[in-house]
N, C-alpha and C positions, 0 to 999 in steps of 0.2 A: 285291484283297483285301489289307488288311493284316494283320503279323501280328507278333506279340511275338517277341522271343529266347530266350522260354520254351516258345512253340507251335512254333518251330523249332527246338528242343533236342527238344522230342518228335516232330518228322517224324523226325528225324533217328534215333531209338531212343536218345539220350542217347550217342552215340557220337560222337569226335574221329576227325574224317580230313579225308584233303585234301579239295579241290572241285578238280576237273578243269577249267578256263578255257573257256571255251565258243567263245572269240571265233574260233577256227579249227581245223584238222584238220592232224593232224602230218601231212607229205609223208609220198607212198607207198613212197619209197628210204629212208625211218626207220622203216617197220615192215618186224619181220621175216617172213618167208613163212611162217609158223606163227601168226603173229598178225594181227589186220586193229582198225580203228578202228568203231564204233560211233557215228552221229552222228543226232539226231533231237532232235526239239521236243513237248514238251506242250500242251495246248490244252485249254480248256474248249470241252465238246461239245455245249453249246447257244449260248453268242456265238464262239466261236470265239479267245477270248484266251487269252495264254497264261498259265501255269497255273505262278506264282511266289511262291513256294520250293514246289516240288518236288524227288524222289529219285528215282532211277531205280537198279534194283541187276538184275544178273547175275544170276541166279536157282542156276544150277550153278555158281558161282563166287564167291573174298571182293574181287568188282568192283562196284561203286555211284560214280553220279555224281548232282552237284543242280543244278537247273535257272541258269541265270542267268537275269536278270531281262526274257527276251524268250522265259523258257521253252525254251531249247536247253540239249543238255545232247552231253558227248563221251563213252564211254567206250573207253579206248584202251588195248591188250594184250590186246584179246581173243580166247581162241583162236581160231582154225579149226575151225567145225565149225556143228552146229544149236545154237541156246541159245533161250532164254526171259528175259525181261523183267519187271519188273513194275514199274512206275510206279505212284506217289503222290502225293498233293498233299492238305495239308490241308482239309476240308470236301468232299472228293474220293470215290466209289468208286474202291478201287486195281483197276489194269486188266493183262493182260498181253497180250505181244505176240512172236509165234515169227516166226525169222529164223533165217538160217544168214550165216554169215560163209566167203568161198570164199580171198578176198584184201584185202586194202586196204581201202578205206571201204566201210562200209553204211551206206548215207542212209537209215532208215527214216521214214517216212511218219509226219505228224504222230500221235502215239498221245492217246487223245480221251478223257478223263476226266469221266465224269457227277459232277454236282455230288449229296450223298451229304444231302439235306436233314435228317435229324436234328442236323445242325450248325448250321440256320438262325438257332437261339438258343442262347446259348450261353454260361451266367455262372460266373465262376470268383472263388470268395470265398475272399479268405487270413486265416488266424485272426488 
């Protein structure tokens, strides 16, 4: 799916922040024992691709990360403890997904976003 820098200003809630690098997982001797890494991929849940530019946010927390372009996505300082999820993706129903974080990485399981068909057309006229 492609998608303008205007449709991705509005995944985004029109909000500047960083994006998190997807391409690997801090060592577990860089997180502290209080915090642990968050690590997982988005996916469309009928072919099974992955589901880019997406958001993924902390739900109890001001933590969000956006997918890179293989649909992985990091979020890392996150406490210790149970948290909640909620992944997006444009044209997407947003999903959420519970986990607890004990220590160090959690690799959570691809999270599977159904494709949200009132977006199937979709025309945007500027005056």
């Amino acid at each position: 799916m492609k998608i303008s820098s205007l449709g991705f200003a509005l995944l985004c809630g029109g909000m500047i922040a960083h994006s998190v690098a997807a391409q690997g997982v801090a060592p577990a001797a860089r997180v502290p024992k209080s915090q642990g890494v968050l690590v997982g991929t988005l996916v469309d849940s009928a072919s099974g691709r992955s589901v880019h530019p997406g958001r993924v946010d902390l739900v109890d927390a001001r933590l969000f990360a956006f997918t890179d372009s293989l649909g992985r996505f990091v979020l890392p300082q996150v406490p210790v403890g149970r948290h909640l999820v909620l992944a997006r993706g444009i044209g997407y129903v947003p999903a959420q997904k519970a986990f607890e974080v004990v220590k160090d990485t959690v690799r959570l399981p691809p999270i599977r976003l159904r494709r949200d068909h009132r977006f199937d057309s979709l025309n945007i006229v500027a005056p």
